[in-house]
N, C-alpha and C positions, 0 to 999 in steps of 0.2 A: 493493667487496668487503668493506671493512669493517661496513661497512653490516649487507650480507647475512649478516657472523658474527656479529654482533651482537642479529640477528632471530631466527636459530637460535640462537641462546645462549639468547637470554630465552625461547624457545616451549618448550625443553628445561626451564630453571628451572622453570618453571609447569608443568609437567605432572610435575614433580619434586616440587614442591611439599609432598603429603600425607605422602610418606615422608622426606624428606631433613631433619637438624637446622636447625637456625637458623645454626649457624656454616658449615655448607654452603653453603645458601642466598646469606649472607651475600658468600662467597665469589664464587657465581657471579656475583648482581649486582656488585660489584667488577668482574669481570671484563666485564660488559655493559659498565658505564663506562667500562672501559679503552681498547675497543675504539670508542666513542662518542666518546670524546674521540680519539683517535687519527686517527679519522673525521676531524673538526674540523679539526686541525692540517693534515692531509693536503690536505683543501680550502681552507686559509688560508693555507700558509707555501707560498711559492713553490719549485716544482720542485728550482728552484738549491740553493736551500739543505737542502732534504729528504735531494738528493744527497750532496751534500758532508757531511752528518751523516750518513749511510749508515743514514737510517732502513728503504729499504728492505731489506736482510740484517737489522736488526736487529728492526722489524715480525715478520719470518718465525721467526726465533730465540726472538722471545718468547711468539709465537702457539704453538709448540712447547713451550716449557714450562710454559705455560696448560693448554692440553689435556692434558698429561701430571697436573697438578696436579689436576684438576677432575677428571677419570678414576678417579685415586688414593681420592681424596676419597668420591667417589661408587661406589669399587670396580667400576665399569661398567668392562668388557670386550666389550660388546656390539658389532652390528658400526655400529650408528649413532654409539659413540662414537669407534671408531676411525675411521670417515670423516671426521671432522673434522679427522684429521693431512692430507687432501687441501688444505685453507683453505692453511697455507702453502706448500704448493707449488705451487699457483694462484699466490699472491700473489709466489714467487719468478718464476717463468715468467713474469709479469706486467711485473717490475719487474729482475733482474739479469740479466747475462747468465752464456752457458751454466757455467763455473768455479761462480760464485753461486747457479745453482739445483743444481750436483750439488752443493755444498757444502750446501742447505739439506734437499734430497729424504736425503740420507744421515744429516742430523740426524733427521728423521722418522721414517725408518725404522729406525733404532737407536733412538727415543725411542718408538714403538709393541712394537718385540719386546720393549723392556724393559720395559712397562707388562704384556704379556701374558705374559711369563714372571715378573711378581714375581705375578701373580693367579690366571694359570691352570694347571692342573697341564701338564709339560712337552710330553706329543702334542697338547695340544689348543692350547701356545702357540705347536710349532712352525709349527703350522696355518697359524693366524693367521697369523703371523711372516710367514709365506711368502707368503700370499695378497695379503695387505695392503701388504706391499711391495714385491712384483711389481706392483701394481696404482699405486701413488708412483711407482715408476720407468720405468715405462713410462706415466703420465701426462706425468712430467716430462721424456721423451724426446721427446716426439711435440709437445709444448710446444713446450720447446729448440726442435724442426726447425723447427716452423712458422713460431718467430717468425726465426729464421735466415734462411728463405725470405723472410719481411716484408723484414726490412732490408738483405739482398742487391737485391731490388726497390723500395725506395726506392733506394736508391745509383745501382742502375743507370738511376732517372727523373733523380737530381739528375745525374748523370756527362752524361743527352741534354742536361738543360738546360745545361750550363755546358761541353761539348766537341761540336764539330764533327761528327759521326761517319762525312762523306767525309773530311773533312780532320784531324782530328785539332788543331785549332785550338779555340781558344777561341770561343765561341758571343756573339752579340751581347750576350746577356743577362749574361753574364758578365764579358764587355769592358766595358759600361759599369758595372757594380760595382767593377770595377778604374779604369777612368777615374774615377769620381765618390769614390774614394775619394784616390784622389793627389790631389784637388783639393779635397777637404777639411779635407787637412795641408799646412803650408807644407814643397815639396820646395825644396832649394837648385835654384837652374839653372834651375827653372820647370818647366815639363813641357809633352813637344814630341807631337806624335798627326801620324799617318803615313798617310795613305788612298794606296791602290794599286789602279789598276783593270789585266785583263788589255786589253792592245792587241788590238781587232779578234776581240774574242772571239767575238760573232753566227757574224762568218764563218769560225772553227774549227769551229763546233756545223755550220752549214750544207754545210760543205765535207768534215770527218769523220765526223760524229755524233757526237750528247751524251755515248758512253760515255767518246770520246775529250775532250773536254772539260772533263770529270769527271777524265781523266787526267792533263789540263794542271793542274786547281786543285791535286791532288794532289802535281804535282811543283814545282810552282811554291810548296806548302808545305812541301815538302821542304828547297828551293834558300831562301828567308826563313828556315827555322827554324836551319839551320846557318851561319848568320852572323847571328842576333839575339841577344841575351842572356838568356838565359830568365832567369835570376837577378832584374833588373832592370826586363826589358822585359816588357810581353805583347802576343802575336801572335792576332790572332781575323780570322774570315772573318765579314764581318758580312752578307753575303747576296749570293748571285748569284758573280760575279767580283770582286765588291768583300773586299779585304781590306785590315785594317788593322794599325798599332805604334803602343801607349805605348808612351814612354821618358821616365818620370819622372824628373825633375835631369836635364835631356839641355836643354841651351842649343841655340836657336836653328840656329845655324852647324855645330853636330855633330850636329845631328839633318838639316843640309842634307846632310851630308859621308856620314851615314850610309844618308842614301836612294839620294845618288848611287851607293853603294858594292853598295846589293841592284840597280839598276838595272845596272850594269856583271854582277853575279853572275849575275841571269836571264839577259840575253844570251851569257854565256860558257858557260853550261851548255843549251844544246838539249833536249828530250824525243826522245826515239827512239821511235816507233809500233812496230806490231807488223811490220810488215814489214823493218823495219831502217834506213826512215829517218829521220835529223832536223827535227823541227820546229822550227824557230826560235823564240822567245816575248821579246816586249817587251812591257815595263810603263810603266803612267804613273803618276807620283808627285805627291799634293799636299802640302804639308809647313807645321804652322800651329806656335804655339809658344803659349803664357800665360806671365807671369812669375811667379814665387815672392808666396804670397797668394791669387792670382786662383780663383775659384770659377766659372767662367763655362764651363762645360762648352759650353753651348747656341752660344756664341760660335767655341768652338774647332772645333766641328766642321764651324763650318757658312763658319771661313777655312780650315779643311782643304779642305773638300770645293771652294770657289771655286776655290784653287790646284791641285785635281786638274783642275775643267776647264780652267782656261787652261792646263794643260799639255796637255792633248788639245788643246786648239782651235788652240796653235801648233805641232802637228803630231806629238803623240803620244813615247811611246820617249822619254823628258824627266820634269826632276825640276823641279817650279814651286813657289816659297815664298813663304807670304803674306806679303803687307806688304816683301817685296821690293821 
């Protein structure tokens, strides 16, 4: 975008040329350069820090009193000159949010009616005035929304990727962003990871159908998340019936105490179908642990998931701990 004002800077200078003085002139190239070089840094210095200097409000702040300078300078009131108070509010739309661009579009448009009221006689600046910045501010509204609309739909792709959206659980991809991150700082206690499959769930899907099914995951994340610690812990369905708990700094023996406790919770709480009666729902628990240091994600998951089958294979409704 710099760029672009830039190219239009210099196509105007030149064709300015035969009539404008040398201190004009002089000025506009300056301003080529400014914008050149502005260019530069924009494509060198890293995003981060562009931000945190708040170049972009003050890019658009400056672009505004350029244009007002060069305007002045060249007594142009024309309507090519005034189009050029559009560059920064482009460039706010581009780069703030909405606060930032009315803050920038109302620089504009008070920094154009005053360029055309110190030049033109007053009907013909309220003209202007009016035309021109009806024209800023409903560029910079329709801006605003779109990009409003942009980043409500990202949000709502990153919210699929990192939650559940039957269950309302964390997403595998997510879970192991949380897993791989507690096991890249030393937690005290170690950090204990939790696999839970439904009992005998084929034959709920066969016996009710999948909506009900779908109903079990549903309340069987209901029944896990009011006795897990959100705080501390995180709760993800990592596909199918399989779901899973970190609990980072969770020792061995209270991450056993803890499964047996969602284990006793499923069974005491029933699902009710729609006809009124209870279904019963048991789970199987594998329960692995790593100690404080350990980096070994690959390791943990895969004595979680061994301790989940021998708890199915010694008969299900049971909490099995590796290395028990």
């Amino acid at each position: 975008m710099l760029l672009v004002c830039a190219a239009a800077l210099t196509g105007l200078t030149v064709f300015q040329q035969s009539g404008a003085s040398v201190a004009v002139l002089a000025v506009h190239w300056l301003c080529v350069a400014l914008l050149l070089a502005a260019a530069l840094a924009c494509s060198v210095v890293s995003p981060e820090t562009l931000d945190r200097l708040g170049v972009g409000t003050l890019v658009a702040l400056v672009g505004v009193a350029l244009i007002i300078v060069l305007n002045l300078l060249t007594q142009d009131t024309s309507a090519a000159a005034q189009a050029f108070f559009a560059f920064p509010v482009f460039w706010a739309a581009s780069h703030l949010r909405a606060p930032g661009v009315a803050f920038v579009t109302a620089t504009a448009v008070a920094a154009d009616a005053a360029l055309v009221f110190t030049l033109l006689p007053p009907a013909a600046a309220a003209t202007d005035a009016a035309f021109f910045g009806a024209v800023l501010v409903v560029m910079a509204v329709l801006l605003a929304r779109a990009n409003g609309t942009q980043e409500r739909l990202v949000t709502a792709l990153q919210e699929q990727l990192t939650v559940d959206a039957l269950t309302g659980l964390a997403t595998r991809r997510a879970f192991d962003g949380a897993l791989e991150a507690a096991l890249t700082r030393s937690v005290p206690g170690g950090t204990a990871l939790v696999l839970i499959d439904v009992d005998s769930f084929k034959t709920i899907n066969d016996s009710f159908g999948h909506p009900v099914g779908d109903d079990v995951l549903v309340h069987l994340a209901g029944v896990l998340r009011s006795r897990v610690r959100a705080e501390d812990n995180v709760l993800s369905r990592l596909g199918g019936d399989e779901l899973a708990i970190l609990m980072p700094g969770c020792g061995r023996k209270v991450a056993a105490r803890r499964a047996e406790a969602l284990l006793e919770a499923v069974r005491s709480e029933p699902m009710t179908l729609a006809d009124g009666t209870l279904l019963a729902l048991s789970i199987s628990v594998g329960v692995a642990h790593v100690p404080p240091h350990s980096s070994d994600r690959r390791g943990l998951y895969t004595a979680a998931d061994t301790a989940l089958y021998d708890a199915k294979r010694a008969g299900r409704g049971r909490v099995a701990v590796a290395g028990s």
